[in-house]
C-alpha positions as CSV (number, residue, x, y, z in Angstrom):
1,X,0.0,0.0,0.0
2,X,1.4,3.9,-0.7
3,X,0.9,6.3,1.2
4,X,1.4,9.6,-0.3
5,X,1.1,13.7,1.3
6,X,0.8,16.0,-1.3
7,X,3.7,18.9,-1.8
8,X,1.3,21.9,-1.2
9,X,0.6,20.3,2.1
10,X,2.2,23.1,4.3
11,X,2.5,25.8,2.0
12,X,2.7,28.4,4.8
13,X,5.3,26.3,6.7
14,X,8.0,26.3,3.8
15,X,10.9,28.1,5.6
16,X,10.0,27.2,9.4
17,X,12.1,24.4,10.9
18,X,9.4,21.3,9.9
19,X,9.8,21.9,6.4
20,X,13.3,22.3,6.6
21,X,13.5,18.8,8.1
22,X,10.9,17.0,5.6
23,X,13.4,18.9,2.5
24,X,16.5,16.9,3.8
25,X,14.7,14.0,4.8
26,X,12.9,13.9,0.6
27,X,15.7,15.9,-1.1
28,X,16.8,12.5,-3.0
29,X,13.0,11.1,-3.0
30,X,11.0,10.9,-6.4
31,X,7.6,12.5,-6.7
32,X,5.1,11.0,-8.8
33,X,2.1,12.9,-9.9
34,X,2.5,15.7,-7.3
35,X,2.7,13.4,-4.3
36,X,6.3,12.1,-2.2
37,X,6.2,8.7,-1.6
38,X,6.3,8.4,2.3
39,X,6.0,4.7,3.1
40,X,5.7,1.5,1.5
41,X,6.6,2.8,-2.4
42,X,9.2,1.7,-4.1
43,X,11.4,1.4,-1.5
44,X,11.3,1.9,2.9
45,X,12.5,5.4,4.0
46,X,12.5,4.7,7.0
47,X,10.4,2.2,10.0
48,X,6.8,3.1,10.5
49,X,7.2,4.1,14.4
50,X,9.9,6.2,13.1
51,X,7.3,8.4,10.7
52,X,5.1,8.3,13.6
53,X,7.7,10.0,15.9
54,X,8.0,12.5,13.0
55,X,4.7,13.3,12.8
56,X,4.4,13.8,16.7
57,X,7.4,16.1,16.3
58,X,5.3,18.4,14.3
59,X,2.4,19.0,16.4
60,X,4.6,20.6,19.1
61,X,3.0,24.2,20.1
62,X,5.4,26.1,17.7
63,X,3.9,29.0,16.7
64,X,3.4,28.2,12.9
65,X,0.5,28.5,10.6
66,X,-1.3,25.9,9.1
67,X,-4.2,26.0,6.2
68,X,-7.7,26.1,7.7
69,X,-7.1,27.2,10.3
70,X,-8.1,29.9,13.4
71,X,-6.0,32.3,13.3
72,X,-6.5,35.6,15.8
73,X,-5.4,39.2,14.9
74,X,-5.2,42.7,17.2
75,X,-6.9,46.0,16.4
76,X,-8.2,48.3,18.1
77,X,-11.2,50.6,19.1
78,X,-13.3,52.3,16.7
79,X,-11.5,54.2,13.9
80,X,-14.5,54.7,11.2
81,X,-14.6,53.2,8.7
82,X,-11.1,51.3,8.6
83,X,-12.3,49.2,12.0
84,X,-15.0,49.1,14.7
85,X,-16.3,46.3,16.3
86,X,-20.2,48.3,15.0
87,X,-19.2,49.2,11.8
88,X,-20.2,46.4,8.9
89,X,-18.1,43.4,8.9
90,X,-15.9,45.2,11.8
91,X,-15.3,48.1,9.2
92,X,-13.1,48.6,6.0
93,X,-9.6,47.0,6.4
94,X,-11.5,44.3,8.2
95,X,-13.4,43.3,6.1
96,X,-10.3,43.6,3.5
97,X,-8.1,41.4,5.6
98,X,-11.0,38.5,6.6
99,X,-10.8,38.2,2.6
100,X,-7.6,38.3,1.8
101,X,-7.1,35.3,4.9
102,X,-10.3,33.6,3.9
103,X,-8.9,33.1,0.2
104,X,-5.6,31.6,1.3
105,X,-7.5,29.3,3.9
106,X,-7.4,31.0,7.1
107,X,-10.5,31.8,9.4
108,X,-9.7,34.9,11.3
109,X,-10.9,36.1,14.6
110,X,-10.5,39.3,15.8
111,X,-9.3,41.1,19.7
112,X,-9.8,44.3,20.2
113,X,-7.8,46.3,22.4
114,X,-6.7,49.9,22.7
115,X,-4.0,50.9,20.2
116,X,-1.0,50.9,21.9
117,X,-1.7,47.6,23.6
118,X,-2.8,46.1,20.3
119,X,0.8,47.0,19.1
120,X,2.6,46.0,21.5
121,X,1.0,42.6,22.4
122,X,1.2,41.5,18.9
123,X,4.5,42.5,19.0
124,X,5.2,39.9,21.7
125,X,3.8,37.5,19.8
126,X,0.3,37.1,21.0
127,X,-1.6,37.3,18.5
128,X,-0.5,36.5,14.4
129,X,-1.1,40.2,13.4
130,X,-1.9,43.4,13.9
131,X,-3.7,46.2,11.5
132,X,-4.3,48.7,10.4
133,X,-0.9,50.7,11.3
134,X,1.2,53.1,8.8
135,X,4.9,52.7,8.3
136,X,7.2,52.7,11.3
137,X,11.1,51.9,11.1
138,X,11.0,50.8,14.6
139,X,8.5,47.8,13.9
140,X,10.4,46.2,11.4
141,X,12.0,44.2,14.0
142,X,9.1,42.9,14.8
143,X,7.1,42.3,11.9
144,X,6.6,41.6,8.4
145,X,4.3,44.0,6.3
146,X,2.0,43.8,4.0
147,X,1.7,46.1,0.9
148,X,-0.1,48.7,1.2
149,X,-3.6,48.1,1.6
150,X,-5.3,51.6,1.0
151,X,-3.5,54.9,0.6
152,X,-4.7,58.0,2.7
153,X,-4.7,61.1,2.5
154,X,-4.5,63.3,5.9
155,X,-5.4,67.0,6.5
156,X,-6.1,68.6,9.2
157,X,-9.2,70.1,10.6
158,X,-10.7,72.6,12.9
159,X,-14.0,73.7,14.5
160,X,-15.9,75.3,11.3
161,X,-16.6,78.0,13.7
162,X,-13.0,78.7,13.6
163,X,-13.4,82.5,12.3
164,X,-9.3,82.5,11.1
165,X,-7.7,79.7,10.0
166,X,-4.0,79.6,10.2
167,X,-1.7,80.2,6.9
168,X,1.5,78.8,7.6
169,X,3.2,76.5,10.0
170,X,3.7,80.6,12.5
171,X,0.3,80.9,12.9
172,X,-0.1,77.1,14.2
173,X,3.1,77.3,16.5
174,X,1.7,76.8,19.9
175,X,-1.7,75.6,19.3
176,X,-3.3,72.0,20.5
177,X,-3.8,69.2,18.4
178,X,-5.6,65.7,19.5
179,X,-4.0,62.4,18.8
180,X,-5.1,59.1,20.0
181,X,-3.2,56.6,21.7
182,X,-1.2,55.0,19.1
183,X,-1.8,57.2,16.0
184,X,0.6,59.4,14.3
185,X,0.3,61.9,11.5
186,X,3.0,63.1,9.6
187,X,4.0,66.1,6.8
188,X,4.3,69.7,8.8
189,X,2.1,68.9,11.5
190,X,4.3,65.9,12.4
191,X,7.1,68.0,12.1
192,X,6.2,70.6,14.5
193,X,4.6,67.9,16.9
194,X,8.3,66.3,17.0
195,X,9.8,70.1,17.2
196,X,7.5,70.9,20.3
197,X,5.9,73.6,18.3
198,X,2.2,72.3,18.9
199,X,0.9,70.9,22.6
200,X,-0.4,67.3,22.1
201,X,-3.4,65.6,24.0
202,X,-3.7,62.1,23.4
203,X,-7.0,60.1,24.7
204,X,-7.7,56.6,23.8
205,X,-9.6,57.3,20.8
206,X,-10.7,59.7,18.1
207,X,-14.3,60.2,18.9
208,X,-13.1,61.7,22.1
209,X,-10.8,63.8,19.6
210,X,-13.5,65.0,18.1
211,X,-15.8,65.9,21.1
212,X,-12.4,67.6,22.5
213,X,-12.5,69.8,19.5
214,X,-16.2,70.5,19.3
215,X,-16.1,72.0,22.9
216,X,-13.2,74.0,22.2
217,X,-9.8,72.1,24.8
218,X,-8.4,71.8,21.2
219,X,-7.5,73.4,18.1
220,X,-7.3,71.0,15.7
221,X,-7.2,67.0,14.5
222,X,-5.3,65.2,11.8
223,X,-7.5,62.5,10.2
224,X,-8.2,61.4,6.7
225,X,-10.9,62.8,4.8
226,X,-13.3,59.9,5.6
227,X,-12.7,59.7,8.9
228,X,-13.4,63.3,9.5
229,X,-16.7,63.0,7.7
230,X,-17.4,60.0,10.2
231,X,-16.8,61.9,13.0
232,X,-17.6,65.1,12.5
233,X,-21.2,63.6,11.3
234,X,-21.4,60.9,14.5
235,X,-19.9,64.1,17.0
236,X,-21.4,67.2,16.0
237,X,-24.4,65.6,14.0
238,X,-23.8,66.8,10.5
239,X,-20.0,66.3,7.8
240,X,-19.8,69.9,7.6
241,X,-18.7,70.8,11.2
242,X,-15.4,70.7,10.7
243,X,-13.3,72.3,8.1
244,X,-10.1,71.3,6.1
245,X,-6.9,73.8,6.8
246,X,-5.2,74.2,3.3
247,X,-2.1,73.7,4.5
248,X,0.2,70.8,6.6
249,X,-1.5,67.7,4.1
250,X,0.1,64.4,4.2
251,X,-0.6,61.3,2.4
252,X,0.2,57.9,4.4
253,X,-0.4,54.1,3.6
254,X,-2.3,51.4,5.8
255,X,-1.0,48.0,6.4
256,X,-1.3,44.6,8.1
257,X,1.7,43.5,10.1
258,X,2.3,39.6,10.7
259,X,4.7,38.9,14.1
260,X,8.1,37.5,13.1
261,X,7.6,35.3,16.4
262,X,5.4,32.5,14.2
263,X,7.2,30.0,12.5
264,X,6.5,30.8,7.9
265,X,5.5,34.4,8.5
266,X,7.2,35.7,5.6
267,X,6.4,33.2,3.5
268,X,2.7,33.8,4.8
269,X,3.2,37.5,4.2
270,X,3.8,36.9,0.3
271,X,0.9,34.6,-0.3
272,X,-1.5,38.1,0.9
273,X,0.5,40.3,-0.8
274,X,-0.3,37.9,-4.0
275,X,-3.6,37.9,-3.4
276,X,-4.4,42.0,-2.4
277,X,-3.1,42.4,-5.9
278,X,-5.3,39.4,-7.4
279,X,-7.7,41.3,-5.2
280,X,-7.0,44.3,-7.0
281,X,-6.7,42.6,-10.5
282,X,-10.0,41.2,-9.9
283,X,-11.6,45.0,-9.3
284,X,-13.2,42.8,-5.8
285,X,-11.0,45.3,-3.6
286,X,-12.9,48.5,-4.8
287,X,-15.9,47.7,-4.0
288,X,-15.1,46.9,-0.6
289,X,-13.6,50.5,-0.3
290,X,-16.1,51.9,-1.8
291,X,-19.1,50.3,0.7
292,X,-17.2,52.0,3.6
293,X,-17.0,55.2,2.3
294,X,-20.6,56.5,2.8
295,X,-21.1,58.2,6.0
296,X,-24.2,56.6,7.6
């Protein structure tokens, strides 16, 4: 009797120890029809109880991937319309990512935790990933990227009762901008932010920006387009209560970040990257976008 494993069995494990192992141990074998013969073809590789050990050997808790299964990322607290546990299918990006893991095999679940904690637990390797997070040198230790998912453009907004608006990066020296936990913004205004010409208040998430800015404790936010429409509409009722400054504009790309700590990350990694841009090929990724766009 043969007993055969196809090749593509772990195709996010190639690279990780396991597959290293089952290379050396197959590297003379022949394959017939897309299967290595294992066990009683053509020739013994080695004793049964031997194969068995093998196999034991890989269900130790590494932390590796494996088709079909669970897998559970990090994000955090309502940022409309990229995520939030009450926005459709947990929001934009969400819903991106449960595709792109869904099409490679994976079933996703999702923790939610505040920002900062949803970066730096990932980092350590408690979850797979985290999302949706912008470039940062200092994370490349850590993690693997993935291309960019969406691109975004950020501007930043006052009250629109603010009678002047400020013309050049003088006129905001000194004033207060809001910033979540765990958000950045970059351009002029992250310039003068790292300068100490603007005083920062972070709180733990950008509604509370908003509010902060509707009654006045701050000047200004810096937000994309969409989620200043979000916000302004859920905060002050209505999209046009805030207003764009024409200056200190930044544009800024999205990501998901996969922890270095599992075993076939990278190699994981490049199967989404291959499929956000089937995704895109396809024309299935705009539409997405597009349903999260519309301020409810």
């Amino acid at each position: 009797m043969c007993y055969k494993i196809p090749i593509d069995f772990q195709p996010l494990f190639i690279g990780s120890k396991p597959s290293i192992i089952i290379q050396k141990l197959f590297a003379d074998t022949p394959k017939y029809n897309g299967f290595i013969p294992i066990f009683g073809c053509r020739k013994l590789l080695f004793p049964l109880s031997t194969f068995l050990l093998f196999i034991c050997f890989l269900c130790l808790p590494i932390r590796g991937i494996s088709a079909s299964e669970r897998v559970v990322l990090t994000t955090g607290y309502n940022y409309a319309p990229y995520t939030g546990e009450q926005l459709p299918q947990g929001g934009m990006v969400t819903e991106i990512i449960t595709s792109l893991l869904n099409r490679i095999g994976l079933d996703p679940e999702y923790r939610r935790r505040p920002w900062k904690r949803a970066l730096h637990e990932a980092e350590l390797g408690k979850y797979l990933g985290t999302f949706p997070w912008e470039p940062r040198s200092e994370l490349n230790e850590a993690f693997y990227y993935s291309d960019p998912i969406i691109v975004v453009d950020i501007r930043t907004y006052f009250d629109a009762n603010t009678p002047d608006l400020p013309q050049s990066a003088t006129d905001l020296k000194g004033m207060k901008i809001c910033l979540p936990l765990g958000h950045r913004t970059y351009g002029l205004i992250g310039e003068m932010i790292n300068d100490g010409d603007l005083l920062i208040t972070s709180p733990n998430s950008m509604e509370k920006c908003f509010k902060q800015l509707k009654s006045g404790r701050v000047d200004m936010v810096s937000v994309s387009g969409v989620v200043a429409r979000q916000y302004a509409k859920q905060v002050y009722g209505y999209v046009d209560g805030v207003q764009a400054l024409g200056i200190a504009s930044s544009r800024t790309t999205f990501h998901m970040l996969i922890s270095k700590r599992y075993s076939g990350a990278q190699e994981l990694m490049n199967r989404l990257n291959a499929e956000l841009e089937f995704m895109r090929a396809e024309n299935t990724l705009a539409p997405i976008i597009e349903r999260h766009l519309w301020v409810r």
